[in-house]
C-alpha positions in Angstrom: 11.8 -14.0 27.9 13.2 -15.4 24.1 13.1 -13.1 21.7 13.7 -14.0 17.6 17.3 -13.5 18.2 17.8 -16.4 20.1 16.4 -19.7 18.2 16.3 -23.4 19.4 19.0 -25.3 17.4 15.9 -27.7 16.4 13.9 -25.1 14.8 14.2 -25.0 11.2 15.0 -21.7 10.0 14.7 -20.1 6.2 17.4 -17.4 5.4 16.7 -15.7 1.8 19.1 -13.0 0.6 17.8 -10.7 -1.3 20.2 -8.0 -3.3 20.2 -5.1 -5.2 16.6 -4.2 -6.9 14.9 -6.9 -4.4 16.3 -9.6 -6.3 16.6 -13.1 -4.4 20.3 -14.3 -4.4 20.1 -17.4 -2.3 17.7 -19.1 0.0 18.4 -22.2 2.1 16.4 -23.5 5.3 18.7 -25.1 8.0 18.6 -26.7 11.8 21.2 -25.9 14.3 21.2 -22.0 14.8 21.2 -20.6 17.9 21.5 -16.8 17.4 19.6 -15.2 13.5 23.2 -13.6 12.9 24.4 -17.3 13.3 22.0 -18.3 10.7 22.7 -15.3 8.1 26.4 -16.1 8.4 26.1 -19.4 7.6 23.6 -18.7 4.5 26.3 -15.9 3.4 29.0 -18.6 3.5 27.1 -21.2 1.8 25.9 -18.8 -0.8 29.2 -17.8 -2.1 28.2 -14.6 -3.7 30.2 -12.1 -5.0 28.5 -9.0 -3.5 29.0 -6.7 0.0 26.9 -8.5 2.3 26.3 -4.9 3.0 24.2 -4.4 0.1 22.0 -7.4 1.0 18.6 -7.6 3.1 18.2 -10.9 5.1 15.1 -12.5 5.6 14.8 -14.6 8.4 12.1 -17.3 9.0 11.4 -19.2 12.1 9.2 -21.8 10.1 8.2 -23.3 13.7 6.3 -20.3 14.7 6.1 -18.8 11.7 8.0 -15.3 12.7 9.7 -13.2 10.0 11.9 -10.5 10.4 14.5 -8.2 7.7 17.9 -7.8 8.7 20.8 -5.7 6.9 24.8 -5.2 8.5 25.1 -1.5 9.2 28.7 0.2 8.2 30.1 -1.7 11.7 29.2 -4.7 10.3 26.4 -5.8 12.7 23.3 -7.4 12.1 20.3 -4.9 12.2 16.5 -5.5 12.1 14.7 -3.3 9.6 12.5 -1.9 11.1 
């Protein structure tokens, strides 16, 4: 059984980053990901922001089947759905 975590690397995927006071920092929509954490460390690279990704929520988009889910890194640094 797939769940979210795992993606196709043909499925286009949208990762916004949203910070402090749910303001969006960067949003980007990409092919090639195989794993979400895959996807929001390649948005956080890309982005070049100047905050603790710790202080960020991730939104991740599967825009093939439409599934969206919030992720934040917890004090181990590990990806985390919000649930």
């Amino acid at each position: 059984m797939e769940t979210f975590d795992t993606l196709k690397s043909t499925e286009s995927v949208t990762v916004t980053i949203w910070g402090p006071e749910d303001s969006r920092l960067y949003q980007a929509t990409n092919t090639g990901f195989h794993t979400v954490e895959e996807a929001v460390k390649t948005a956080l690279a890309n982005a070049g922001l100047q905050i603790s990704p710790e202080l960020c929520v991730f939104e991740v988009t599967n825009e093939a089947t439409l599934v969206s889910h919030r992720y934040r890194f917890n004090a181990n640094g590990n990806l985390v759905q919000i649930v």
